[in-house]
N, CA, C and O atoms as a DFTB+ gen file, in Angstrom:
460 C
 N C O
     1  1      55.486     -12.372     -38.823
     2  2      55.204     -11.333     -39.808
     3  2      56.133     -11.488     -41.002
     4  3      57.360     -11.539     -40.920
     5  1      55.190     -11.581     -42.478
     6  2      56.483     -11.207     -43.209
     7  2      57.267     -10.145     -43.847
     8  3      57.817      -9.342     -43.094
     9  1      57.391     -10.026     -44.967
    10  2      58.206      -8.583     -45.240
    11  2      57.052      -6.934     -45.366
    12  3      57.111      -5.777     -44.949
    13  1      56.027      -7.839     -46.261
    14  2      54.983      -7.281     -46.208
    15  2      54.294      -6.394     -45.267
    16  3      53.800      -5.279     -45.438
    17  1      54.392      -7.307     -44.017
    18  2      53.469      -7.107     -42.822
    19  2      53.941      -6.712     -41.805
    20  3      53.542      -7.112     -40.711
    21  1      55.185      -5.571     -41.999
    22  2      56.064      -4.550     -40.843
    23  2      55.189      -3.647     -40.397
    24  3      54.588      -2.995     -41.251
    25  1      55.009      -3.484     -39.472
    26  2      53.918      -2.855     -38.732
    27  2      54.273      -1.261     -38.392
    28  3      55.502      -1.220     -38.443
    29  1      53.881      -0.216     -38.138
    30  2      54.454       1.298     -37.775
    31  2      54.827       1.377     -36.305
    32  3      53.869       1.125     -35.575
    33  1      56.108       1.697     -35.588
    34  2      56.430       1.498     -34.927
    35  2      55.417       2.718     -33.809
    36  3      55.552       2.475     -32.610
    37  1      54.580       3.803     -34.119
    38  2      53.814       3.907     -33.024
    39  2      52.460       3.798     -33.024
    40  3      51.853       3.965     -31.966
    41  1      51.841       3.528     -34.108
    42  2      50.004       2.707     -34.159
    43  2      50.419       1.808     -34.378
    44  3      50.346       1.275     -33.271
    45  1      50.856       1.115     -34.996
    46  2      51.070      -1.053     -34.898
    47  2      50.421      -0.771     -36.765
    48  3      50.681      -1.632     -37.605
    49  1      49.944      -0.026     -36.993
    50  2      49.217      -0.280     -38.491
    51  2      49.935      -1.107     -39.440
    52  3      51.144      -1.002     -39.229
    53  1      49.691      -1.828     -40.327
    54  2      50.527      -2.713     -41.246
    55  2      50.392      -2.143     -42.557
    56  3      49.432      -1.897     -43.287
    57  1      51.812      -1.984     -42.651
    58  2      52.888      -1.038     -44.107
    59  2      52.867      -2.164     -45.170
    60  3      53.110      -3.371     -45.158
    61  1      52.488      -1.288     -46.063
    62  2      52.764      -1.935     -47.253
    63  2      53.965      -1.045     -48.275
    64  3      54.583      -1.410     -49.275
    65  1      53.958       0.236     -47.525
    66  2      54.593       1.523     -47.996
    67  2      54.736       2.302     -46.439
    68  3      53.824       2.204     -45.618
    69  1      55.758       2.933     -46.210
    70  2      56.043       4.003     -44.932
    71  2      57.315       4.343     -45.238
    72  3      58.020       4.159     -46.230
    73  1      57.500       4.967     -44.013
    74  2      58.889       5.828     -44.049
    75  2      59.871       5.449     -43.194
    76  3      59.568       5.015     -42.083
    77  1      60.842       5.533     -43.490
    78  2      62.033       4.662     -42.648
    79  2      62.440       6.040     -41.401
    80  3      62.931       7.027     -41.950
    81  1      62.337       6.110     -40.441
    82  2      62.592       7.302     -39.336
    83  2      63.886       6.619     -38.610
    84  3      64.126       5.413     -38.562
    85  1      64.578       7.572     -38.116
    86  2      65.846       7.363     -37.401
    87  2      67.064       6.816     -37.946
    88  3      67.341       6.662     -39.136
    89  1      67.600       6.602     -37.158
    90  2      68.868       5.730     -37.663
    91  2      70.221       6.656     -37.791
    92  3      71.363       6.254     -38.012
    93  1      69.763       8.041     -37.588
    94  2      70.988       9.537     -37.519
    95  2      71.488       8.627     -36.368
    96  3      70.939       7.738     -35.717
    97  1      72.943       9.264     -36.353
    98  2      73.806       9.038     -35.107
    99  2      73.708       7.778     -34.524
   100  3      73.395       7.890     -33.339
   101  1      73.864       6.510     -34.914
   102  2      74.245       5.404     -34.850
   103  2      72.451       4.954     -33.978
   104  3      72.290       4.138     -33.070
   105  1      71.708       5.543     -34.444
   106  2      70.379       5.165     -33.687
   107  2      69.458       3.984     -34.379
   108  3      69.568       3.795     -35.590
   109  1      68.914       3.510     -33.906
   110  2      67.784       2.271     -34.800
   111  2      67.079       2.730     -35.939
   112  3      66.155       3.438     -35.541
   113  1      67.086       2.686     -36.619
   114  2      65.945       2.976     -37.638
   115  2      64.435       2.142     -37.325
   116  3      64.410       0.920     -37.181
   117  1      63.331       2.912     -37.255
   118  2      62.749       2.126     -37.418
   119  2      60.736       2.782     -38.455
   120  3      60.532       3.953     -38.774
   121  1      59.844       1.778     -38.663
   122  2      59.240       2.434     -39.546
   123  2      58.245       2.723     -39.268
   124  3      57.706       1.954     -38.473
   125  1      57.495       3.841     -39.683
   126  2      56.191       4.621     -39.254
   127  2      55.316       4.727     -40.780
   128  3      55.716       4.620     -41.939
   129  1      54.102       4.957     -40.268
   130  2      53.266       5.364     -41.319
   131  2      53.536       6.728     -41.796
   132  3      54.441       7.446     -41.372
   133  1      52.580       7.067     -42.819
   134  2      53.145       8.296     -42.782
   135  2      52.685       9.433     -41.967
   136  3      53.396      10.438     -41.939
   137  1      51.236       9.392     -41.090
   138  2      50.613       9.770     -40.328
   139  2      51.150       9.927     -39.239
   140  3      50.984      10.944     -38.566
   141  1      51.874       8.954     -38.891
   142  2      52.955       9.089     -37.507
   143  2      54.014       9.634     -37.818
   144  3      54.545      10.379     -36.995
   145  1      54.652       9.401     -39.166
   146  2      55.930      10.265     -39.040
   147  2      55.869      11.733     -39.191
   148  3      56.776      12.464     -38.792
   149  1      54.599      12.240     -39.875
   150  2      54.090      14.050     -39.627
   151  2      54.350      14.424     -38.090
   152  3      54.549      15.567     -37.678
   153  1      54.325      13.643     -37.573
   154  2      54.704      14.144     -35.976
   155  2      55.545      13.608     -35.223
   156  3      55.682      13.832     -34.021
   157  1      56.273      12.730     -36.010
   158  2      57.826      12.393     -35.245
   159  2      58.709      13.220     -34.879
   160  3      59.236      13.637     -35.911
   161  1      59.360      13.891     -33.620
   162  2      60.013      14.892     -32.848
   163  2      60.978      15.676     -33.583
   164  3      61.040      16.899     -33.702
   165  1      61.964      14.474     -34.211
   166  2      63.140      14.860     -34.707
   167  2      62.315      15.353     -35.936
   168  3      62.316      16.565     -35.721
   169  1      61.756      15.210     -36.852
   170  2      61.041      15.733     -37.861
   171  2      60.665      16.891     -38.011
   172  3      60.992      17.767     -38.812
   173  1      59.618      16.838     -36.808
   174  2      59.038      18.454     -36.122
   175  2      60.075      19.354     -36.129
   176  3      60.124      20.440     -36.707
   177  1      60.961      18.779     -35.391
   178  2      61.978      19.590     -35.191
   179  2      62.816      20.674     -35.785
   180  3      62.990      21.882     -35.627
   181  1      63.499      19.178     -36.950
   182  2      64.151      19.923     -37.904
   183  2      63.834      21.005     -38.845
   184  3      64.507      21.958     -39.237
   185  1      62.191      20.473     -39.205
   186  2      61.783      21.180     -40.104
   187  2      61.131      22.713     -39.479
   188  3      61.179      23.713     -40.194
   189  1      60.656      22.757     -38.376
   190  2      60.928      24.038     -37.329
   191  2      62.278      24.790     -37.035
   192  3      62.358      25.983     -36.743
   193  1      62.955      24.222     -37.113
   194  2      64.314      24.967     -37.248
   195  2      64.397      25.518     -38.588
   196  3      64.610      26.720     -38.753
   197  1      64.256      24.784     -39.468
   198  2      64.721      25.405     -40.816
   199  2      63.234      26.147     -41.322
   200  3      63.324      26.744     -42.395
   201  1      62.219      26.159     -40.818
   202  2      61.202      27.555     -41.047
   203  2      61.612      28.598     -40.404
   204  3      61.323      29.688     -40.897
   205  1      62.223      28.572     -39.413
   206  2      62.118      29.730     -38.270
   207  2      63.309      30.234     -38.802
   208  3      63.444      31.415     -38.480
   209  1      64.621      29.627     -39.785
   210  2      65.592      30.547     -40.738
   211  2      65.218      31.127     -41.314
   212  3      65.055      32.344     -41.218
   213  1      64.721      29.760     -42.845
   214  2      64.256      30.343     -43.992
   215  2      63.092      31.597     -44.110
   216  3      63.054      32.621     -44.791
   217  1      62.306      31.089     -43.255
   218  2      60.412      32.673     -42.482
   219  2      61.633      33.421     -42.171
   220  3      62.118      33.871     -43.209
   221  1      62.252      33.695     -41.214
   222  2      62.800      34.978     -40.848
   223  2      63.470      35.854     -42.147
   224  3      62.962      36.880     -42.600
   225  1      64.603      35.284     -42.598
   226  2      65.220      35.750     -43.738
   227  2      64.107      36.356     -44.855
   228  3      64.214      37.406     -45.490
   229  1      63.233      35.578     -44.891
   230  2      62.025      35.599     -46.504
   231  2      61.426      37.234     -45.867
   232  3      61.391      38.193     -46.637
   233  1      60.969      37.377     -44.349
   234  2      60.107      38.108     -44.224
   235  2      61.114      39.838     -43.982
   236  3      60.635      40.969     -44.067
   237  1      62.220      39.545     -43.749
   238  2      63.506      40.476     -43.581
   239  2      63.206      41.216     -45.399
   240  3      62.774      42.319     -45.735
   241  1      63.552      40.318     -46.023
   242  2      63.772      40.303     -47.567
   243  2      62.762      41.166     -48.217
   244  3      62.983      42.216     -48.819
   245  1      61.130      40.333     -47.930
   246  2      59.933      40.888     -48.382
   247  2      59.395      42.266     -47.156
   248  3      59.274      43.440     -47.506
   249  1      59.226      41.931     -46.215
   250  2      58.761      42.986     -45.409
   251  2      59.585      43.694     -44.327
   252  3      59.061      44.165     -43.318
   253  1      60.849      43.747     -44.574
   254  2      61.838      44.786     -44.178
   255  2      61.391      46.124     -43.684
   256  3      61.188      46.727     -42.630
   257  1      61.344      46.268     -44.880
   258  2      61.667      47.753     -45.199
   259  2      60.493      48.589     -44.606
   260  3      60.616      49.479     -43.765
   261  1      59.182      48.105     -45.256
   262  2      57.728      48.717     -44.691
   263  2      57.952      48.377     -42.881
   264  3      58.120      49.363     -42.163
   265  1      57.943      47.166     -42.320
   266  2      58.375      46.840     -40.732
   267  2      58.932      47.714     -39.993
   268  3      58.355      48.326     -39.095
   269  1      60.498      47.884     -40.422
   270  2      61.248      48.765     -39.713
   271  2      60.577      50.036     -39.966
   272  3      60.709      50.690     -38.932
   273  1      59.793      50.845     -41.001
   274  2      59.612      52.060     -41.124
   275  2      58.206      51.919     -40.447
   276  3      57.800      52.966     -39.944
   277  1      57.527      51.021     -40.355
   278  2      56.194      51.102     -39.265
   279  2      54.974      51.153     -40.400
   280  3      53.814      51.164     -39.987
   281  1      55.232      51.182     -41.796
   282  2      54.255      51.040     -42.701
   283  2      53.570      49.998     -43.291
   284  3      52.857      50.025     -44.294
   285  1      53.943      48.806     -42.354
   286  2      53.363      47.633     -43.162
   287  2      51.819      47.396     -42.708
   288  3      51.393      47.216     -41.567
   289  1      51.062      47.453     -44.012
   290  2      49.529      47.347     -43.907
   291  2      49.119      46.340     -43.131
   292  3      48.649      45.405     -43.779
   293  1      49.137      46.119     -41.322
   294  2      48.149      44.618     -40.845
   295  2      46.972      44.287     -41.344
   296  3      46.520      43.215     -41.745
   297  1      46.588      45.226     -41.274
   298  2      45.456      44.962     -41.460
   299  2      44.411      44.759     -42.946
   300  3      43.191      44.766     -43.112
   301  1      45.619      44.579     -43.886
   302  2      45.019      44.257     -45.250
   303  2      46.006      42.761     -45.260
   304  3      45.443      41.804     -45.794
   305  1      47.097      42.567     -44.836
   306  2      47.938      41.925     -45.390
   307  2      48.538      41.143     -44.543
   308  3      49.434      40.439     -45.010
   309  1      48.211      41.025     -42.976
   310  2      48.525      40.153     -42.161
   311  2      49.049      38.584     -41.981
   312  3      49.784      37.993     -41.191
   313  1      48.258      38.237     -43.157
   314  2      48.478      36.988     -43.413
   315  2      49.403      36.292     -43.954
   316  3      49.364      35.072     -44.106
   317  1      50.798      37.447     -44.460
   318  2      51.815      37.120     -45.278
   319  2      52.931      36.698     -43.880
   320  3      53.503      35.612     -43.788
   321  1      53.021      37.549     -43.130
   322  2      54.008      37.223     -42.124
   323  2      53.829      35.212     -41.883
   324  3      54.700      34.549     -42.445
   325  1      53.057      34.665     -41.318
   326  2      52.545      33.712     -41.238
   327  2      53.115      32.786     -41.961
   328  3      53.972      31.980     -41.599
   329  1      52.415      32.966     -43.447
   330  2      52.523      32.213     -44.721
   331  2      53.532      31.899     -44.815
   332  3      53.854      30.722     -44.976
   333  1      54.612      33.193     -44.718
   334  2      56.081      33.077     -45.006
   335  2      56.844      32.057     -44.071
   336  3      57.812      31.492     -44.578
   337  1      56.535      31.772     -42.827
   338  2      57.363      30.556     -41.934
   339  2      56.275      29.272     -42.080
   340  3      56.638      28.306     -41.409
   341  1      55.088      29.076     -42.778
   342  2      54.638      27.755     -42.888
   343  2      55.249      26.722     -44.098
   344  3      55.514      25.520     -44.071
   345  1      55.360      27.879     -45.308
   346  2      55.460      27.357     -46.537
   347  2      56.853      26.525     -46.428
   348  3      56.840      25.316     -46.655
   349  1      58.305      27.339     -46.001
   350  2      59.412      26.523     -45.405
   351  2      59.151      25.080     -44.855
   352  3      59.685      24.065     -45.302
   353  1      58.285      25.131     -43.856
   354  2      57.801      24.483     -42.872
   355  2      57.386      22.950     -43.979
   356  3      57.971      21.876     -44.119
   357  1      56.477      23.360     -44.424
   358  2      55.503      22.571     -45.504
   359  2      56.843      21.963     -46.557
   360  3      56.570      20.897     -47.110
   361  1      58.009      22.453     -46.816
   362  2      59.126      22.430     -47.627
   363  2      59.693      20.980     -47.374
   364  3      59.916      19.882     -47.883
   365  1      59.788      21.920     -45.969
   366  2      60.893      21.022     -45.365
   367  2      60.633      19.401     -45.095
   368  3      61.251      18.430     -45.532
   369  1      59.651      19.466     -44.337
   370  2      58.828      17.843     -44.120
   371  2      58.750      17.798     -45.378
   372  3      59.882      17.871     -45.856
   373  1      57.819      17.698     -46.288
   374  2      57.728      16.959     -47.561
   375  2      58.841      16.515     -48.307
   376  3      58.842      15.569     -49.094
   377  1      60.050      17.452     -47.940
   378  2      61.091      16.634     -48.741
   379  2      61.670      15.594     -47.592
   380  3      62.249      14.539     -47.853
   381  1      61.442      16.024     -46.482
   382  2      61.811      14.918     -45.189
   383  2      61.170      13.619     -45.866
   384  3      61.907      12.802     -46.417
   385  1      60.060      13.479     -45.826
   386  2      59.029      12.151     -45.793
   387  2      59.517      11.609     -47.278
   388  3      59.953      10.502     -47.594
   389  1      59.255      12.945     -48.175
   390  2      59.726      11.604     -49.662
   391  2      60.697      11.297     -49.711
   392  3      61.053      10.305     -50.347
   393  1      61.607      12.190     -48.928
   394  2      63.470      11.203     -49.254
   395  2      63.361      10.019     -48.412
   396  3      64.233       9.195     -48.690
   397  1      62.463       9.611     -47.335
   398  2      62.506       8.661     -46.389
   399  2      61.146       7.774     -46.787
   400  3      60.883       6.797     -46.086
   401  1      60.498       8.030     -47.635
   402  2      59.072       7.271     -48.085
   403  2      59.821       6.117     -49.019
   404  3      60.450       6.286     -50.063
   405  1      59.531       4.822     -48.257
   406  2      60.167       3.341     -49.291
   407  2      58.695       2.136     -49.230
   408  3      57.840       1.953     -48.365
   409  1      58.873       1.661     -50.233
   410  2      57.756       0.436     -49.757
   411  2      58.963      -0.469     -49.086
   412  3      60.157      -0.489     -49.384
   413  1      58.142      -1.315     -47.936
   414  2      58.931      -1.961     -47.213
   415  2      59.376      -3.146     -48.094
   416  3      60.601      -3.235     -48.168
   417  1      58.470      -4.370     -48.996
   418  2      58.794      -4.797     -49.749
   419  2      60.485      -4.959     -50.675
   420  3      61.375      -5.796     -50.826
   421  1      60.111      -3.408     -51.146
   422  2      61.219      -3.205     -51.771
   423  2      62.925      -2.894     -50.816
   424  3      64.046      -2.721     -51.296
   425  1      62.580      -2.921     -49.694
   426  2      63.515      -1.936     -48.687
   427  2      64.053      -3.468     -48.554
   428  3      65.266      -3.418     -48.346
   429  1      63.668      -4.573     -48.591
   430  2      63.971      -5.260     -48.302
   431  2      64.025      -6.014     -46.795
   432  3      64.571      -7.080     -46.510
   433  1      63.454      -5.316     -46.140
   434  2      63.385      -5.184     -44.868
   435  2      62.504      -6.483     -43.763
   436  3      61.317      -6.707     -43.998
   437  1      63.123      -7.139     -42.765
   438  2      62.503      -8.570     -42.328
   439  2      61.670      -7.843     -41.033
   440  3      61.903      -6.665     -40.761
   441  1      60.851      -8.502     -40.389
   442  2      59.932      -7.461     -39.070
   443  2      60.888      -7.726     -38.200
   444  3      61.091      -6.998     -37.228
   445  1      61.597      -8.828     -38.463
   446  2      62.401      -8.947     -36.792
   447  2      63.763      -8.367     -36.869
   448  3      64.630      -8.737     -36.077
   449  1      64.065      -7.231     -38.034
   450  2      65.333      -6.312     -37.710
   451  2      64.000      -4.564     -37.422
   452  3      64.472      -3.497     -37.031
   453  1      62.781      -4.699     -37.666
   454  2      62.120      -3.682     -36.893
   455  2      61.359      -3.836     -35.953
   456  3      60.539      -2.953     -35.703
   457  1      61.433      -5.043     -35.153
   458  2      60.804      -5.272     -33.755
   459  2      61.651      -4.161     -32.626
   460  3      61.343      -4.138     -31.434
């Protein structure tokens, strides 16, 4: 394979562009499409952690006050609780993937340091 033709380390698909995953804490790096890395663990993860802050705090902030007093409209407006821990969510990965989105080309990268 050449530089070109680094394959995604969990469909085999061949990168011309992907995302470099891992490599925290002295671990391998290695590269995924971007389809696979939407559901890479540590990814999921992180970015679930930091919705389930940022949603909590946002919905404290915005729907406090009506909550604790028992006045918040469900049934017109239900859909904000929700919204408020996806959008984080949606935050978080997207800046995950573009800070980690490289063409392999350019990464410089040989297949047999991502075998």
């Amino acid at each position: 394979m050449s530089r070109s033709e680094v394959g995604c380390a969990s469909c085999g698909k061949r990168l011309s562009r992907g995302v470099l995953v891992g490599g925290a804490h002295g671990g391998k790096s290695r590269w995924k499409c971007i389809r696979c890395s939407l559901f890479d663990r540590a990814l999921v993860g992180r970015s679930s952690r930091v919705a389930l802050l940022v949603g909590t705090l946002l919905v404290a902030l915005n729907q406090g006050d009506q909550l604790w007093m028992g006045t918040f409209p469900f049934e017109t407006t239900w859909w904000k609780i929700p919204m408020t821990y996806l959008v984080p969510y949606c935050v978080a990965t997207y800046g995950a993937i573009s800070n980690a989105h490289r063409s392999v080309a350019e990464a410089g990268v040989s297949a047999s340091s991502d075998a």
